[in-house]
C-alpha angles and dihedrals in degrees: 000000000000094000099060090058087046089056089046097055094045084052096059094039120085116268095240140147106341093008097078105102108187125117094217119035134177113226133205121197122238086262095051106259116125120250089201137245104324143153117273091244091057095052095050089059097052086046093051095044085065088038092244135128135245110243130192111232113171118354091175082071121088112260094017114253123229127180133220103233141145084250087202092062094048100044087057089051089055100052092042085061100051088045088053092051094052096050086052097050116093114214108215103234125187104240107191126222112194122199136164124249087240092058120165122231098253091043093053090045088052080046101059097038081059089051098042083049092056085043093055095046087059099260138135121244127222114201112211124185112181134209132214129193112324088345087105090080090074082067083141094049080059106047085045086059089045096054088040087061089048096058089044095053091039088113092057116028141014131239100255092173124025118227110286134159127263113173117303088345144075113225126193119179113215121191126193122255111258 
């Protein structure tokens, strides 16, 4: 039972130093330059007289290529570069903007600046109009509100869901233009 653990935890691990398994490598110097096709025995005492590592580079290559590299170095370069990708990387959220069927002019204005904002910053928009006690019978005043802000928000965003009923309110999702 034990072995197969053991397998499990060499496989995730880098193939590095006295990993490599392959009778025949390639091996490229620390600047670049190739030493040439060598044994990998070879190649790890070359590696440990500069105080480097052998590092597997490509298996799929015939023969394999390994590299002569200080592998922490490396390793911390790698990781650098996915956090900095992340950082980078914008995820798309569904900001609401809730309104009543009755809306005045200058709240339905302030409604739709929030929305084109959201839509700028790369995030859906979901259109919410709410009813309250035997208002949900104006269902049509709604939807006619809906389809207005669409219209209105056409240059910056695209209808994703049409108006439809959930409960006492009417809901629109809204994503940005690509």
């Amino acid at each position: 039972m034990t072995p197969v653990i053991e397998k499990r935890r060499t496989r995730d691990l880098p193939q590095i130093n006295e990993r490599i398994r392959f009778p025949q490598i390639r091996v490229i110097d620390s600047d670049g330059s190739q030493l040439g096709i060598i044994t990998p025995q070879e190649a790890l005492k070359i590696a440990e007289e500069r105080e480097l590592d052998l590092v597997l580079l490509s298996d799929k290559a015939e023969p394999p290529v390994c590299r002569i590299m200080d592998y922490g170095k490396y390793k911390f370069e790698q990781e650098k570069k996915a956090r900095e990708a992340r950082k980078k990387q914008h995820t798309a959220d569904v900001k609401e903007v809730k309104m009543r069927y009755k809306i005045e002019e200058h709240d339905y204005k302030v409604r739709i600046n929030q929305a084109e904002r959201f839509l700028k910053d790369g995030d859906k928009v979901k259109a919410t109009v709410m009813f309250r006690g035997r208002e949900i019978q104006h269902s049509d005043l709604a939807e006619s509100l809906l389809k207005r802000m669409a219209t209105d928000l056409q240059a910056f965003g695209e209808v994703q869901q049409e108006p439809k009923k959930e409960g006492r309110n009417m809901m629109m999702l809204i994503s940005p233009k690509k």
